[in-house]
DOKEVO-64179 format. One record per residue (C-alpha): residue number from 1; residue in three letters; x, y, z. Coordinates in steps of 0.05 Angstrom, whole numbers, always signed. Example, Ala and Ser with C-alpha at 12.3 -4.5 7.8 and 13.67 -1.06 7.14 Angstrom:
# DOKEVO-64179
site num: 1 | residu: ALA | east: +246 | north: -90 | up: +156;
site num: 2 | residu: SER | east: +273 | north: -21 | up: +143;
//
This chain:
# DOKEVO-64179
site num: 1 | residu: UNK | east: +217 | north: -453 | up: -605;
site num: 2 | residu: UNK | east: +178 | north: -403 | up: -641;
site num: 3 | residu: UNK | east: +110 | north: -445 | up: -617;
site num: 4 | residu: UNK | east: +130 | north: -448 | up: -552;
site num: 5 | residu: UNK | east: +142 | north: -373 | up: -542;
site num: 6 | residu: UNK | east: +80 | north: -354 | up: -576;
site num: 7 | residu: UNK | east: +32 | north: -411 | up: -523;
site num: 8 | residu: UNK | east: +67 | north: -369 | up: -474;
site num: 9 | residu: UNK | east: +44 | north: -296 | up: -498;
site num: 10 | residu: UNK | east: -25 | north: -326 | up: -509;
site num: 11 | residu: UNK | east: -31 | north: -347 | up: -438;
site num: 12 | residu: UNK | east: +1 | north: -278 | up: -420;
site num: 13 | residu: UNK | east: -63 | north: -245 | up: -466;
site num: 14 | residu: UNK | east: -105 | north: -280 | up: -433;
site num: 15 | residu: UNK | east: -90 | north: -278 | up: -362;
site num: 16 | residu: UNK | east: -82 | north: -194 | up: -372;
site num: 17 | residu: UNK | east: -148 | north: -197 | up: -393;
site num: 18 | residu: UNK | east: -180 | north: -238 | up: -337;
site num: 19 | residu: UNK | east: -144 | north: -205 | up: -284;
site num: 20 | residu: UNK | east: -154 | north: -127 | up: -272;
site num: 21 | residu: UNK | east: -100 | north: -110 | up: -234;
site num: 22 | residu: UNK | east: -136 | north: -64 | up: -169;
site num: 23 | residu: UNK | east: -168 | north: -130 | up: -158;
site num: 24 | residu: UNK | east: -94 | north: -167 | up: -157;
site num: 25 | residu: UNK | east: -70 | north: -119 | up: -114;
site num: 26 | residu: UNK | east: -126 | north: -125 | up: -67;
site num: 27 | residu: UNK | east: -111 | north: -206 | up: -59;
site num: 28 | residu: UNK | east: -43 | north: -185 | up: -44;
site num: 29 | residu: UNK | east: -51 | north: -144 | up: +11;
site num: 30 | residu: UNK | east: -111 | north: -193 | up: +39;
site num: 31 | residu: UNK | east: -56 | north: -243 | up: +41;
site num: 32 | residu: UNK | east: -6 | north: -190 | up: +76;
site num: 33 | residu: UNK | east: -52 | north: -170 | up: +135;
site num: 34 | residu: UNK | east: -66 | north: -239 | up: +144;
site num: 35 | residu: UNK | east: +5 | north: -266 | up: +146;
site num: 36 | residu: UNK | east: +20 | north: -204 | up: +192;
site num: 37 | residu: UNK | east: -38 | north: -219 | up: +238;
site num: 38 | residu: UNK | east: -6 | north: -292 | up: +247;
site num: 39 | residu: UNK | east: +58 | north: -275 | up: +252;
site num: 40 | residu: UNK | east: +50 | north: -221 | up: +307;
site num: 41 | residu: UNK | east: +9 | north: -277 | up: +347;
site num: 42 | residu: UNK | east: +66 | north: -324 | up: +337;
site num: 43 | residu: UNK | east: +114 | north: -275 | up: +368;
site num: 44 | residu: UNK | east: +68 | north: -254 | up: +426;
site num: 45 | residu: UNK | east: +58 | north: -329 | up: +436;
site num: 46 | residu: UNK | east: +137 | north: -342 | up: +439;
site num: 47 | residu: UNK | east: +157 | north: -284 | up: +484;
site num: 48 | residu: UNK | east: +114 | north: -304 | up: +537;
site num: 49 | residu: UNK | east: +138 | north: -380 | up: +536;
site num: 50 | residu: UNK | east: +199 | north: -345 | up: +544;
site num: 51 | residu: UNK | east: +184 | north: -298 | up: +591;
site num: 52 | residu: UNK | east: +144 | north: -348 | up: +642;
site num: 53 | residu: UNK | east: +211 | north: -402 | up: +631;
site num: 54 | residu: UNK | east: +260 | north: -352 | up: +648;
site num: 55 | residu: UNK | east: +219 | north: -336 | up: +717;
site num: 56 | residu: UNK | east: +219 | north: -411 | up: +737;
//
């Protein structure tokens, strides 16, 4: 057990180190505005179908 918990602090070392954090938190909003962007389409998109279904 011991071995296995100190493989996983090594890989925690090591990804700390090869990861600085502003540029993390840069990915993660990237990935945020993008999924917003999409998602607000997808809603446009739906309420119209609606909208022109209901007026048939």
């Amino acid at each position: 057990m011991k071995r296995f918990s100190s493989f996983f602090t090594l890989c925690f070392i090591l990804l700390t180190f090869s990861l600085s954090s502003c540029e993390l938190a840069g990915d993660i909003f990237k990935a945020g505005a993008w999924t917003a962007v999409i998602g607000i389409v997808l809603v446009v998109l739906l309420v119209g179908f609606i909208i022109r279904k209901i007026r048939r």
